[in-house]
Biotite code that builds the C-alpha atoms (Angstrom):
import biotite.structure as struc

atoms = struc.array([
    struc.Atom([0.528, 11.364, -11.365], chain_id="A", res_id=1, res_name="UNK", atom_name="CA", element="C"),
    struc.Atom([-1.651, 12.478, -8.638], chain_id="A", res_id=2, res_name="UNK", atom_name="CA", element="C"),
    struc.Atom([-2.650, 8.674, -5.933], chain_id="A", res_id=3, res_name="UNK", atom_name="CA", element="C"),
    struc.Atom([-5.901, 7.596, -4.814], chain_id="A", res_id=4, res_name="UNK", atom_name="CA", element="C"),
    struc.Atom([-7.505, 10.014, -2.687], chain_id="A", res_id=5, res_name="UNK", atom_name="CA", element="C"),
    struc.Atom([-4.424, 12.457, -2.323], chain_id="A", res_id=6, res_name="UNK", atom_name="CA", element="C"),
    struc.Atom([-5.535, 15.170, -0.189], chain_id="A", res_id=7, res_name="UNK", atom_name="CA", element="C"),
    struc.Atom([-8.381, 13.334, 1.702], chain_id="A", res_id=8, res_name="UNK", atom_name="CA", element="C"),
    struc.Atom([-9.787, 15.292, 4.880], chain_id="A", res_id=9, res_name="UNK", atom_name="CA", element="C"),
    struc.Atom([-11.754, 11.823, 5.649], chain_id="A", res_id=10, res_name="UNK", atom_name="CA", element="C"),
    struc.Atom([-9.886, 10.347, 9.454], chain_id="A", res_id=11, res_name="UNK", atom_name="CA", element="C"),
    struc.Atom([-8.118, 7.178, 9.703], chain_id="A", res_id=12, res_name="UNK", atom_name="CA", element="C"),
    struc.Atom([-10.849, 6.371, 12.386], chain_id="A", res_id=13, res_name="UNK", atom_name="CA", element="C"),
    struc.Atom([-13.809, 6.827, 9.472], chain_id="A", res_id=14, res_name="UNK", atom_name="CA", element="C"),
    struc.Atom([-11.924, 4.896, 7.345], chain_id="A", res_id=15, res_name="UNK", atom_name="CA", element="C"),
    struc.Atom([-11.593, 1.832, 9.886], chain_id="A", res_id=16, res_name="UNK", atom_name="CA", element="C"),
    struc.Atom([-15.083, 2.492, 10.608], chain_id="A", res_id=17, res_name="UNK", atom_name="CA", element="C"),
    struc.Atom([-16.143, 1.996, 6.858], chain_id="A", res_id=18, res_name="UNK", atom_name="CA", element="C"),
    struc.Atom([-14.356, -1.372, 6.185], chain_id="A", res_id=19, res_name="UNK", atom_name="CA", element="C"),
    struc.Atom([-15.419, -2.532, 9.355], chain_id="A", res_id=20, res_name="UNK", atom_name="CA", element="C"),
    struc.Atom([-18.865, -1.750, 8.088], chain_id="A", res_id=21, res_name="UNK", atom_name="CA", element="C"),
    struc.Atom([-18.119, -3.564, 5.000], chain_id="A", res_id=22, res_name="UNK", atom_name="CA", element="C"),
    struc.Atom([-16.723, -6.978, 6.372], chain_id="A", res_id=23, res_name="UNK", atom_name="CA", element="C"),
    struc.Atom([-19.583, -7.319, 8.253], chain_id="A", res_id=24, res_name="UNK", atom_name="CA", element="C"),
    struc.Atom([-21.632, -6.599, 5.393], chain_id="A", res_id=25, res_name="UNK", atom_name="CA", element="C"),
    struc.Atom([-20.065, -9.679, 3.803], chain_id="A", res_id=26, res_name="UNK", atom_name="CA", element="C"),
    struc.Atom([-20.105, -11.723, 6.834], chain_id="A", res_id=27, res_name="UNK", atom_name="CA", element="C"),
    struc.Atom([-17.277, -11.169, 9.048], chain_id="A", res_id=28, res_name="UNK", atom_name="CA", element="C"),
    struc.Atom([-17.780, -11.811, 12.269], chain_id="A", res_id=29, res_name="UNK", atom_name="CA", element="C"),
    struc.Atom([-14.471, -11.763, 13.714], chain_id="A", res_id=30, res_name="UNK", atom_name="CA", element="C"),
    struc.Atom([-11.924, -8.775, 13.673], chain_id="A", res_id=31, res_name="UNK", atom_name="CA", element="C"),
    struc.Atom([-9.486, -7.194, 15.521], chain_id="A", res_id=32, res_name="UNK", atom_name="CA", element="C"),
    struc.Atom([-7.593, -3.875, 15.030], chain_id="A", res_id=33, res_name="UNK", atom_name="CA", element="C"),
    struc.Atom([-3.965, -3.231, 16.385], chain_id="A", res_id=34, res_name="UNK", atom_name="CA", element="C"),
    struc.Atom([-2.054, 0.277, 16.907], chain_id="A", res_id=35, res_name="UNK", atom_name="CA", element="C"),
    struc.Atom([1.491, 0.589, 16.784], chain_id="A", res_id=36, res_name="UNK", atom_name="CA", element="C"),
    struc.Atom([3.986, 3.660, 15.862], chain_id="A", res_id=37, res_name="UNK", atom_name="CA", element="C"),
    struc.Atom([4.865, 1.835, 12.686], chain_id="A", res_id=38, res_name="UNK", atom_name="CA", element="C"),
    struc.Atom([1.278, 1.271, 11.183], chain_id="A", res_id=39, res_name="UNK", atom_name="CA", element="C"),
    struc.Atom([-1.892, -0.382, 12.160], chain_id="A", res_id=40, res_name="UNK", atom_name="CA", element="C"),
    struc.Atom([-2.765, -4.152, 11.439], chain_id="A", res_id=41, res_name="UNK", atom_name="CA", element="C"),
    struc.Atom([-6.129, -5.704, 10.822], chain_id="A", res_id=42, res_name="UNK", atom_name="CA", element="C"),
    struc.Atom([-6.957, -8.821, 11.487], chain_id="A", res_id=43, res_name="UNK", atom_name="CA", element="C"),
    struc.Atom([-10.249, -10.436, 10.250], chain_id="A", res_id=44, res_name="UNK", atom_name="CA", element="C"),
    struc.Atom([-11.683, -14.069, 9.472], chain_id="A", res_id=45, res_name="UNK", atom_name="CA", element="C"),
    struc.Atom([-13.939, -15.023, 6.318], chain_id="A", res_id=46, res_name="UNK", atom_name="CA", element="C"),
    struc.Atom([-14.810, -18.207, 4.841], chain_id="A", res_id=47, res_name="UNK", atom_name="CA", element="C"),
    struc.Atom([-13.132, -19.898, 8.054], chain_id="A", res_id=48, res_name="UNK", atom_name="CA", element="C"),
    struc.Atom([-9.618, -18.338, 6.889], chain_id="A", res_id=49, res_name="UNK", atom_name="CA", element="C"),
    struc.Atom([-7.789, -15.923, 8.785], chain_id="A", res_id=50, res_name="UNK", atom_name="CA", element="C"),
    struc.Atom([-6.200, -12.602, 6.722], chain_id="A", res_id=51, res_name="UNK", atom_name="CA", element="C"),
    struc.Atom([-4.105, -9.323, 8.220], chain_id="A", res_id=52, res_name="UNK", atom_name="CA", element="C"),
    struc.Atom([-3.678, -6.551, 6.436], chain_id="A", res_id=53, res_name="UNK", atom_name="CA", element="C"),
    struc.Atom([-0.844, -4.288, 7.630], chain_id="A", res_id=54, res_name="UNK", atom_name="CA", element="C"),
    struc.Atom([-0.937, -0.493, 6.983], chain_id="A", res_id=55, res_name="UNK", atom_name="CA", element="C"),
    struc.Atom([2.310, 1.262, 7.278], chain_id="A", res_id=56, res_name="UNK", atom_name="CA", element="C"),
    struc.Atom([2.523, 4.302, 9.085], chain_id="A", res_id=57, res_name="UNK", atom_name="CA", element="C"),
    struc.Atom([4.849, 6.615, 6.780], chain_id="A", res_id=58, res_name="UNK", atom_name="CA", element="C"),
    struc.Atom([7.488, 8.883, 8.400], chain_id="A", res_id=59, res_name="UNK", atom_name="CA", element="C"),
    struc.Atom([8.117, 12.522, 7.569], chain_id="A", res_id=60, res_name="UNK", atom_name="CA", element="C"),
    struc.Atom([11.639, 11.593, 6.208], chain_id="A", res_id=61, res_name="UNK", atom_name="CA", element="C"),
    struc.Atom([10.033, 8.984, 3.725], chain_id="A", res_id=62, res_name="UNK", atom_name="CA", element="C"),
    struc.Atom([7.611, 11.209, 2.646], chain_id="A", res_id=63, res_name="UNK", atom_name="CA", element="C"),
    struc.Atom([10.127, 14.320, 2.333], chain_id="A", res_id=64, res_name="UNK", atom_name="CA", element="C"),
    struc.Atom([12.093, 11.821, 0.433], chain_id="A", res_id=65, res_name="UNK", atom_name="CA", element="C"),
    struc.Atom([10.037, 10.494, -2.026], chain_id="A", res_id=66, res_name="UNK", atom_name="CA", element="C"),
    struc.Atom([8.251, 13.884, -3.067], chain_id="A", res_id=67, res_name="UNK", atom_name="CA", element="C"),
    struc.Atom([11.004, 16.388, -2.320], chain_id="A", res_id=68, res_name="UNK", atom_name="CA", element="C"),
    struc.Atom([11.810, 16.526, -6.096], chain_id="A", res_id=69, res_name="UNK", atom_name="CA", element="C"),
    struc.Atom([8.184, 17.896, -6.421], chain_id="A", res_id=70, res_name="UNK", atom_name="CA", element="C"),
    struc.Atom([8.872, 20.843, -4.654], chain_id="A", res_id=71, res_name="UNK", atom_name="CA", element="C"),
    struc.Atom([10.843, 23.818, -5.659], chain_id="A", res_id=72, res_name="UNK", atom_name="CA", element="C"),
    struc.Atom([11.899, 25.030, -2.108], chain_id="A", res_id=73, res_name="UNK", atom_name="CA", element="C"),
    struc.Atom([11.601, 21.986, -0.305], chain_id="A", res_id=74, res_name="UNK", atom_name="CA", element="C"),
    struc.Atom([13.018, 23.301, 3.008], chain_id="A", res_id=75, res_name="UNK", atom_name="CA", element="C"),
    struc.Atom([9.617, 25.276, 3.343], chain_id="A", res_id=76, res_name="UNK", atom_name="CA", element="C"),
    struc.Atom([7.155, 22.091, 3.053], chain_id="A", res_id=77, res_name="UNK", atom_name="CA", element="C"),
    struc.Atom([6.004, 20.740, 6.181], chain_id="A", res_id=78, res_name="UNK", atom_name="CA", element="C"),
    struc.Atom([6.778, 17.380, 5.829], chain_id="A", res_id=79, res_name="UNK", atom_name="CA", element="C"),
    struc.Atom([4.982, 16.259, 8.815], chain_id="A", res_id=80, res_name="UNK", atom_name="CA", element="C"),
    struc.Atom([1.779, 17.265, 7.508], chain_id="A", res_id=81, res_name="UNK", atom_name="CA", element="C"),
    struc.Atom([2.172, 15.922, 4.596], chain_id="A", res_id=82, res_name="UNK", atom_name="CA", element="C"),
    struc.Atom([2.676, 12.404, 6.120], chain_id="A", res_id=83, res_name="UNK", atom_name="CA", element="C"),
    struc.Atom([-0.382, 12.467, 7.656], chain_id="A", res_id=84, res_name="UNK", atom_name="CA", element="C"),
    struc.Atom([-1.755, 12.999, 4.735], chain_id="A", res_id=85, res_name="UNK", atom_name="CA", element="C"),
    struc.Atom([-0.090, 10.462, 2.967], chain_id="A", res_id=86, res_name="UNK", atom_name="CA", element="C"),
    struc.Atom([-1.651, 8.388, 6.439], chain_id="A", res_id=87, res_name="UNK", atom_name="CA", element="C"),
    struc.Atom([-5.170, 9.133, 5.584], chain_id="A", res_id=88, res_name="UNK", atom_name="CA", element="C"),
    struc.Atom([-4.526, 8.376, 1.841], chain_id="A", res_id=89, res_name="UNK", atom_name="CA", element="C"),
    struc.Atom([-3.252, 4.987, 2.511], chain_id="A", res_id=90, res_name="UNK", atom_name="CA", element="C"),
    struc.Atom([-6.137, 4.284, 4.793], chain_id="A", res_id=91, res_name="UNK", atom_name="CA", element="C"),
    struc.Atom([-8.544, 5.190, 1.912], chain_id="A", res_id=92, res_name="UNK", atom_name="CA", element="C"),
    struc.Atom([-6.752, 3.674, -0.352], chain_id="A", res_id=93, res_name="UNK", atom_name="CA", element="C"),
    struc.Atom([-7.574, 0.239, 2.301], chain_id="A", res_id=94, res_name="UNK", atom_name="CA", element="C"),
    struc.Atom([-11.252, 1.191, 2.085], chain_id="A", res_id=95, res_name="UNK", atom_name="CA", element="C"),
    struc.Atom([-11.445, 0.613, -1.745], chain_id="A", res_id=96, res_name="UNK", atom_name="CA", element="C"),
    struc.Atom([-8.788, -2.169, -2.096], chain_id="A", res_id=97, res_name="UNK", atom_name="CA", element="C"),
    struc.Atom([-11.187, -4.329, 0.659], chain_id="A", res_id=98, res_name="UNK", atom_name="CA", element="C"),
    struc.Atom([-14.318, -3.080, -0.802], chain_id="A", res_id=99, res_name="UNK", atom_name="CA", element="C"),
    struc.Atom([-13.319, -4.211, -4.638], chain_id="A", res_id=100, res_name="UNK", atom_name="CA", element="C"),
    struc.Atom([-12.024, -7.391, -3.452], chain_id="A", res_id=101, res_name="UNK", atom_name="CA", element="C"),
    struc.Atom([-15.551, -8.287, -1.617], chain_id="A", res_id=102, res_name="UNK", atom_name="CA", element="C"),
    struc.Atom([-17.622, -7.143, -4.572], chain_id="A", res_id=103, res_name="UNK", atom_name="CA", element="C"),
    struc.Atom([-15.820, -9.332, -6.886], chain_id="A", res_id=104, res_name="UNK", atom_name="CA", element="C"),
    struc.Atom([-15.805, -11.979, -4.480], chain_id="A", res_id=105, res_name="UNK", atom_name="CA", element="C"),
    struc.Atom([-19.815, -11.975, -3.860], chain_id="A", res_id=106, res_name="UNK", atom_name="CA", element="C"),
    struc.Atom([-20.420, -11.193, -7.692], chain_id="A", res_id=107, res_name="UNK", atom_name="CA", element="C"),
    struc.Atom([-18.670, -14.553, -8.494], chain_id="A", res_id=108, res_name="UNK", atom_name="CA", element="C"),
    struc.Atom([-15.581, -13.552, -11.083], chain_id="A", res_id=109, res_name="UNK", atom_name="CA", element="C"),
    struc.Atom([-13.063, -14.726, -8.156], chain_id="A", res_id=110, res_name="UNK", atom_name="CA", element="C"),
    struc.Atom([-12.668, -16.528, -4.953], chain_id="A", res_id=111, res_name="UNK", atom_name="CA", element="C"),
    struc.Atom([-11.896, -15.238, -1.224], chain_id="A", res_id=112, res_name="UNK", atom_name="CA", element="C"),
    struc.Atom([-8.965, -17.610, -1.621], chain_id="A", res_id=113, res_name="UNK", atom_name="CA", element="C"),
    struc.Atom([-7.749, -15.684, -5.379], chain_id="A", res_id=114, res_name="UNK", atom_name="CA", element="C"),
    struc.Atom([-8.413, -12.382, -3.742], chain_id="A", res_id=115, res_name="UNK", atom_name="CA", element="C"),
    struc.Atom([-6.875, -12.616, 0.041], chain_id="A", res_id=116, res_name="UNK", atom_name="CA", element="C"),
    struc.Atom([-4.167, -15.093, -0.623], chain_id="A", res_id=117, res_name="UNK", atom_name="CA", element="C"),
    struc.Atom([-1.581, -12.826, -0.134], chain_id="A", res_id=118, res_name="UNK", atom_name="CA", element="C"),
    struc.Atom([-2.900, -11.723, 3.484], chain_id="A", res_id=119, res_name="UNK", atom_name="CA", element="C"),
    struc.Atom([-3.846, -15.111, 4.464], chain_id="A", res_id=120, res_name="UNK", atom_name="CA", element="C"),
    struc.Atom([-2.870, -16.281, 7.838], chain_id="A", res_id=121, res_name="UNK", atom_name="CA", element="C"),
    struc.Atom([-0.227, -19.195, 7.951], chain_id="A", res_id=122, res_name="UNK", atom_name="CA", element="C"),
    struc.Atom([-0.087, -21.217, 11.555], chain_id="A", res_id=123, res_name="UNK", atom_name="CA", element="C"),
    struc.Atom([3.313, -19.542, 12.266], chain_id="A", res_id=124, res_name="UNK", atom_name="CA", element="C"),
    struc.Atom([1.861, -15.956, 12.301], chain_id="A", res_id=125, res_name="UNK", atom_name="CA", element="C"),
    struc.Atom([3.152, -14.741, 9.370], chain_id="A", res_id=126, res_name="UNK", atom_name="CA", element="C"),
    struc.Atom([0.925, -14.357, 6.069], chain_id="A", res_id=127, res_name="UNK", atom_name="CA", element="C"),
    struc.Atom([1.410, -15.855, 2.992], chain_id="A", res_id=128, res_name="UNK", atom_name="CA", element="C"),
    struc.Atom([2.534, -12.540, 1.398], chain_id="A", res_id=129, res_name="UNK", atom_name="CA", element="C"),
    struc.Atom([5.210, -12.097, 4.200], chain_id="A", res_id=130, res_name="UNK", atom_name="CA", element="C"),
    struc.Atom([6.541, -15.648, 3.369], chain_id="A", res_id=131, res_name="UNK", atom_name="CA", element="C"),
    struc.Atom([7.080, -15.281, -0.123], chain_id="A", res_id=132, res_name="UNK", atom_name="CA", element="C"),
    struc.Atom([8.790, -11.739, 0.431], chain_id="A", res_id=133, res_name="UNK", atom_name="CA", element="C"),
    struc.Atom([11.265, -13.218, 2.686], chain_id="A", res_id=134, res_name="UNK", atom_name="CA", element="C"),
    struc.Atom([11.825, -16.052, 0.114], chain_id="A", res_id=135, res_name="UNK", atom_name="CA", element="C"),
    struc.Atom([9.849, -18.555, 1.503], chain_id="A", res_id=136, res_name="UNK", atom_name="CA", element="C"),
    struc.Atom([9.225, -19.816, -2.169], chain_id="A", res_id=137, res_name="UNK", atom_name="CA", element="C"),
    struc.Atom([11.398, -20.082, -5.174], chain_id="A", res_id=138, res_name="UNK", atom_name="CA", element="C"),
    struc.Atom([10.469, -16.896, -7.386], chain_id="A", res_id=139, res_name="UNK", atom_name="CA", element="C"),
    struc.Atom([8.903, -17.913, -10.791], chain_id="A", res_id=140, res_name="UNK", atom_name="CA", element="C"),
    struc.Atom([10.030, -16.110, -13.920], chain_id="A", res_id=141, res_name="UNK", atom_name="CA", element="C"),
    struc.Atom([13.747, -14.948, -15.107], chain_id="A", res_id=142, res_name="UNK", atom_name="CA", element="C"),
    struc.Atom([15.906, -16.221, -13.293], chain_id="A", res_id=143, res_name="UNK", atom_name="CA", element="C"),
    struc.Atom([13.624, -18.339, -10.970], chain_id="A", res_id=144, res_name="UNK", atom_name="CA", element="C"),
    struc.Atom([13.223, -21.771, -10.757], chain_id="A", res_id=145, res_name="UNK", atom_name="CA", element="C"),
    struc.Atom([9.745, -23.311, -11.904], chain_id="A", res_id=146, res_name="UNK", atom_name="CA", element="C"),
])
């Protein structure tokens, strides 16, 4: 099944141009970007919450494999390439995630809260969504306790 904009041309830096464009069209007023080899972190306030969003840089070797299966002379696909690609993808895939959340948001079916908890901000650094994956909280359902 063929992702979200698979085989985008559009650059990581337009696509951190365009949701910069659209948090300030919803009222942000505050952000910060951050580069590292692993993946680029955003950092923005709304609503007088914090929220990062982390966007993980993938590697040739996680790329080669995860598709390698598609291909049926793998050896001769250039793997680097293609994790750029999969780069720009996941950036564009960042654009649309941020840009549905907002329009729900200002169209009134949900809250900032509903739609950002997971990237919210704790006072310890981490965000909400890191907590819970490191077991912060008791997982609900089988298995779980309630």
């Amino acid at each position: 099944m063929k992702r979200f904009a698979d085989g985008t041309k559009v650059s990581v830096e337009s696509s951190r141009g365009e949701i910069s464009g659209i948090l300030a069209k919803h009222g942000c007023e505050r952000m910060a970007w951050g580069t590292e080899p692993v993946g680029d972190t955003l950092q923005f306030e709304l609503g007088d919450q914090r929220f990062r969003f982390r966007i993980m840089r993938p590697t040739a070797d996680e790329i080669r494999k995860r598709d390698s299966g598609d291909y049926v002379y793998s050896h001769n696909v250039d793997w680097k390439t293609k994790a750029e690609q999969e780069w720009r993808r996941r950036w564009r895939a960042h654009v649309l995630l941020i840009k549905a959340k907002l329009e729900f948001i200002d169209g009134g079916d949900t809250s900032l809260e509903q739609e950002f908890m997971p990237y919210l901000l704790m006072p310890n650094g981490r965000t909400l969504g890191e907590f819970v994956e490191d077991g912060g909280l008791a997982r609900i359902g089988p298995g779980g306790s309630r």
